[in-house]
C-alpha positions in Angstrom: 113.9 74.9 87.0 115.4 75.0 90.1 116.6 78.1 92.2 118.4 79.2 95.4 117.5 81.8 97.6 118.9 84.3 100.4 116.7 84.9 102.7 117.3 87.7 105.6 114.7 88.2 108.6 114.8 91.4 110.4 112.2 90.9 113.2 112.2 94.8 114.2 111.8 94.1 118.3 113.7 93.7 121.5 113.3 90.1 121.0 114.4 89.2 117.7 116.0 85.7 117.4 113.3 83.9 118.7 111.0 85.0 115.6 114.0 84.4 113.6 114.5 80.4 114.9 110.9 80.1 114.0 110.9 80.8 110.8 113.8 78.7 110.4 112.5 75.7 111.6 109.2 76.2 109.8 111.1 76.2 106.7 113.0 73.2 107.3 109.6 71.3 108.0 109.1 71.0 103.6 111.0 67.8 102.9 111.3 68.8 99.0 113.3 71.8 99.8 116.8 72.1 101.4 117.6 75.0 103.6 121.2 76.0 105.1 121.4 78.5 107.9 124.7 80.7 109.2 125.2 84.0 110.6 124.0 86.2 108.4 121.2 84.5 106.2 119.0 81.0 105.4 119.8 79.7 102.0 116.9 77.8 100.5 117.2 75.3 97.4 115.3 73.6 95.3 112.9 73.7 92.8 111.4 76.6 91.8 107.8 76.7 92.6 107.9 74.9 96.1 110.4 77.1 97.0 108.9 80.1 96.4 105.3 78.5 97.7 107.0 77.4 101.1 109.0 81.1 101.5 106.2 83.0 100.7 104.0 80.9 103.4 106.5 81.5 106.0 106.7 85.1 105.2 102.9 85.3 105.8 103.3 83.9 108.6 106.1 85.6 110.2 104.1 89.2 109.1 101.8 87.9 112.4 104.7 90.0 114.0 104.6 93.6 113.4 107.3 95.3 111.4 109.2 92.7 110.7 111.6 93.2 107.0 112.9 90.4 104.9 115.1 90.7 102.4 115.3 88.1 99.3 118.4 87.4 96.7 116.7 84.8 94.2 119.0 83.2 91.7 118.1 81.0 88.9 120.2 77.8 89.9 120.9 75.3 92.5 124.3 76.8 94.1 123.6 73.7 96.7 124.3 71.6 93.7 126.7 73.6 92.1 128.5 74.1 95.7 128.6 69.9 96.3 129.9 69.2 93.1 133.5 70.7 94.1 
């Protein structure tokens, strides 16, 4: 099964987009997975488990941080495939 995925970092510091960049980038290190970025969220795709394995890794290790929030919209298709396909 394959999925998509909203992701939103709130890094709750003075310095927030360089936390932000990181986790980014960290994510786009799993070649199995695809992840699109713009101004207000990362989109992830792909399939189901590695998706969920590689966010919730990167959430871990993004919680180094102190208070930082994500917030998560998990749908149960591809949208990358679905939004390629038009």
């Amino acid at each position: 099964m394959n999925t998509s995925v909203d992701v939103s970092y709130y890094p709750l510091k003075d310095e927030f987009i360089p936390p932000i960049k990181a986790f980014i980038d960290r994510l786009n290190t799993y070649d199995d997975i695809v992840v699109r970025t713009n101004g207000m969220s990362t989109q992830v795709f792909g399939p189901y488990r590695r998706v969920m394995n590689a966010i919730t890794h990167e959430i871990e290790q993004s919680f180094e941080l102190p208070h930082s929030v994500f917030i998560l919209k998990i749908v149960n298709a591809d949208l990358n495939i679905v939004e390629e396909s038009k």
